[in-house]
VOPAGU-2260 file (C-alpha; in pm, 1 decimal, decimal comma):
REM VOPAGU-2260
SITE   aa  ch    i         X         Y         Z
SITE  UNK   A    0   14239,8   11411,2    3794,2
SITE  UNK   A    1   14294,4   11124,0    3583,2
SITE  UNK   A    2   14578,8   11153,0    3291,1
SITE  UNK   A    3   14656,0   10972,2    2995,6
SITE  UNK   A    4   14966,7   10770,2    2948,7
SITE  UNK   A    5   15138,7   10604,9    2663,8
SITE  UNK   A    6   15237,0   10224,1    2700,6
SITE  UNK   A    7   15414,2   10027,8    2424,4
SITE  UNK   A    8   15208,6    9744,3    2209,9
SITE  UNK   A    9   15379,0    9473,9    2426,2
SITE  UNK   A   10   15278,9    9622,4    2757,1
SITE  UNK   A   11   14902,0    9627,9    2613,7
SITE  UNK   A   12   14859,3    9293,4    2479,0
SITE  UNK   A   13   14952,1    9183,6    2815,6
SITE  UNK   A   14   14720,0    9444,1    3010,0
SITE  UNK   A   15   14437,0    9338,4    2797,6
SITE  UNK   A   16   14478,2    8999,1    2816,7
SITE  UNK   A   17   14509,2    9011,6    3157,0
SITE  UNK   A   18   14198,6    9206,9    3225,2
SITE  UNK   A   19   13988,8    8998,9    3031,5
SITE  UNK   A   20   14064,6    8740,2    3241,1
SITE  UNK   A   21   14012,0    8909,0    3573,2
SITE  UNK   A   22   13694,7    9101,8    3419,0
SITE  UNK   A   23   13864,2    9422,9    3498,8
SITE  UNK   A   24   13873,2    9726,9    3261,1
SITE  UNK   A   25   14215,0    9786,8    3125,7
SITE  UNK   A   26   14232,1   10125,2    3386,1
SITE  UNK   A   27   14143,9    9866,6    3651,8
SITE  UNK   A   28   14409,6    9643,6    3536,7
SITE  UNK   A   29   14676,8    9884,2    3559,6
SITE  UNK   A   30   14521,5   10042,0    3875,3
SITE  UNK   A   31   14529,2    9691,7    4041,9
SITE  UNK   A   32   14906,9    9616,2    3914,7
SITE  UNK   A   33   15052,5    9972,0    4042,9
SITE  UNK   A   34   14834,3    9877,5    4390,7
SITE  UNK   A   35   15036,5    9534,0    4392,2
SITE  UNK   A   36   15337,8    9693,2    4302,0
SITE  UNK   A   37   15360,3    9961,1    4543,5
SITE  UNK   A   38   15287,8    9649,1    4803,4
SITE  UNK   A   39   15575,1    9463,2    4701,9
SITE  UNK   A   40   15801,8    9770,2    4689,2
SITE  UNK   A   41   15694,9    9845,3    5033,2
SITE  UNK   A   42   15684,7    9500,8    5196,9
SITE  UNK   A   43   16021,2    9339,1    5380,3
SITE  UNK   A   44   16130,7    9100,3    5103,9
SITE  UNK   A   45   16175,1    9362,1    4810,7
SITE  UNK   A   46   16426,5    9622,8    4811,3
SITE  UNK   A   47   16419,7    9810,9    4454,2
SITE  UNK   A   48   16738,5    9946,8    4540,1
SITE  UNK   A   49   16897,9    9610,8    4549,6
SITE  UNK   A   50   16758,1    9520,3    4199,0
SITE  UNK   A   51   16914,9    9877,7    4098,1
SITE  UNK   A   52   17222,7    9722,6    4215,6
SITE  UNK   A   53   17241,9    9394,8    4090,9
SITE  UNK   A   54   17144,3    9532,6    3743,4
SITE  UNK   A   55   17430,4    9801,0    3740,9
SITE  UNK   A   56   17650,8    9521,5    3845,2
SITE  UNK   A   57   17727,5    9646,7    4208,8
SITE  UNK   A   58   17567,6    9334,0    4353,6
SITE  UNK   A   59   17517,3    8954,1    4285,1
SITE  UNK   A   60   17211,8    8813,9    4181,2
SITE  UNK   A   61   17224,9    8532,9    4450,6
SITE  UNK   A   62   17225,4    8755,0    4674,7
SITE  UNK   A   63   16841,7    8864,5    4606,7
SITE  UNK   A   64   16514,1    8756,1    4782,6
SITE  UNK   A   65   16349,3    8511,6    4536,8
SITE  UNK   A   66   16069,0    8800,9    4505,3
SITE  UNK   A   67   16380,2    9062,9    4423,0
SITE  UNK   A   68   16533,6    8803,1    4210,5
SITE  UNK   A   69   16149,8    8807,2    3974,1
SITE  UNK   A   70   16187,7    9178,3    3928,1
SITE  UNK   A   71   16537,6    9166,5    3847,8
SITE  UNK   A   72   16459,8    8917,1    3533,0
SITE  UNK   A   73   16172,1    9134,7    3449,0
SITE  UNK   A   74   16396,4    9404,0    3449,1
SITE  UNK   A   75   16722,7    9237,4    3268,5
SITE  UNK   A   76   16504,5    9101,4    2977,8
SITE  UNK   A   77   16362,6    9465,1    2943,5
SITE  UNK   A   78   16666,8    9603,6    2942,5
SITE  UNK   A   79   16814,7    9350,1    2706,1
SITE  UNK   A   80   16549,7    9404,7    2413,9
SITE  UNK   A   81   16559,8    9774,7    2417,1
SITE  UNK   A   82   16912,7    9913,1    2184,9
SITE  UNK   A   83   17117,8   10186,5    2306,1
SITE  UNK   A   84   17226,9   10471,2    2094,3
SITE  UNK   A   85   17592,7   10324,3    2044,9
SITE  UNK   A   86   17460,6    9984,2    1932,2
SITE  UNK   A   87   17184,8   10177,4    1677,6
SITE  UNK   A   88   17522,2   10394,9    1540,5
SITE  UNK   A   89   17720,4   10059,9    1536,7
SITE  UNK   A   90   17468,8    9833,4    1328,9
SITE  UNK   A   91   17389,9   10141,8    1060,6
SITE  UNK   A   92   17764,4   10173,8     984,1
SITE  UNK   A   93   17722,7    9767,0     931,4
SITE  UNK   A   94   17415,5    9853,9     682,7
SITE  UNK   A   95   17555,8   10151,7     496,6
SITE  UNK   A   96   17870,8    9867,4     438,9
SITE  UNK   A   97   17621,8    9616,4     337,7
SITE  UNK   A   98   17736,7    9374,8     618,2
SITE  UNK   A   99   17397,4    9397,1     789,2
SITE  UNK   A  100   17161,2    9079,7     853,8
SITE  UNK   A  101   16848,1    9048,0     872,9
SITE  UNK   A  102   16510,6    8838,1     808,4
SITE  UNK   A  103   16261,9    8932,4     567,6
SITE  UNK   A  104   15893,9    8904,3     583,8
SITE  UNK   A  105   15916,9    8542,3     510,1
SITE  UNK   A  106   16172,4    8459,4     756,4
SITE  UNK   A  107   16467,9    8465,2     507,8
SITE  UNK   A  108   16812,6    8539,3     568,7
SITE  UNK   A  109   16854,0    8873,8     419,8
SITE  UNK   A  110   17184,2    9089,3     359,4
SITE  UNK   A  111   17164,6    9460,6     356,6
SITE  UNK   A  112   17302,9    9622,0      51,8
SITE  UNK   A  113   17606,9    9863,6      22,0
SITE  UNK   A  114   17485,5   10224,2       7,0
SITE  UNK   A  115   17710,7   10437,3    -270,3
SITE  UNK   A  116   17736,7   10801,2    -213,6
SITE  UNK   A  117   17754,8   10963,7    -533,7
């Protein structure tokens, strides 16, 4: 029974970029990734639950398999672009003060103004 999924812009640019090249339809695409995926997962030199650890800290990155050690950068870099709920609070205090920063549409240095309550 096949099912629909949602994936975000980025991951799509990249899926149909990618299937263009290997003249796959985007469904094989993905189909073909999850296949490799589940290989690596399963194989002797990955261990997702060392990448778990070395994410949360537990664990040092040198001590990864160079194929655990891919995943894990996949994985920080991820991580890294996506804002948690604290930082999202902390930054719209900063714009309702007017101290946030940002760039406009033409790449300007831009300053968020003050919002008065009335």
């Amino acid at each position: 029974m096949a099912q629909s999924i949602k994936l975000g812009d980025d991951i799509m640019k990249i899926v149909r970029r990618e299937s263009e090249l290997q003249s796959r339809s985007i469904a094989g695409q993905i189909a073909h990734w999850v296949r490799i995926g589940r290989a690596i997962e399963r194989s002797g030199n990955f261990d997702h639950a060392r990448i778990t650890a070395a994410l949360a800290g537990h664990m040092e990155t040198t001590d990864l398999t160079d194929e655990e050690k891919d995943v894990w950068l996949d994985s920080f870099v991820e991580m890294m672009g996506q804002s948690q709920p604290d930082e999202d609070a902390f930054f719209g205090r900063r714009r309702q003060l007017g101290l946030g920063v940002g760039l406009d549409e033409a790449g300007n240095l831009v300053r968020e103004k003050a919002v008065h309550k009335a």
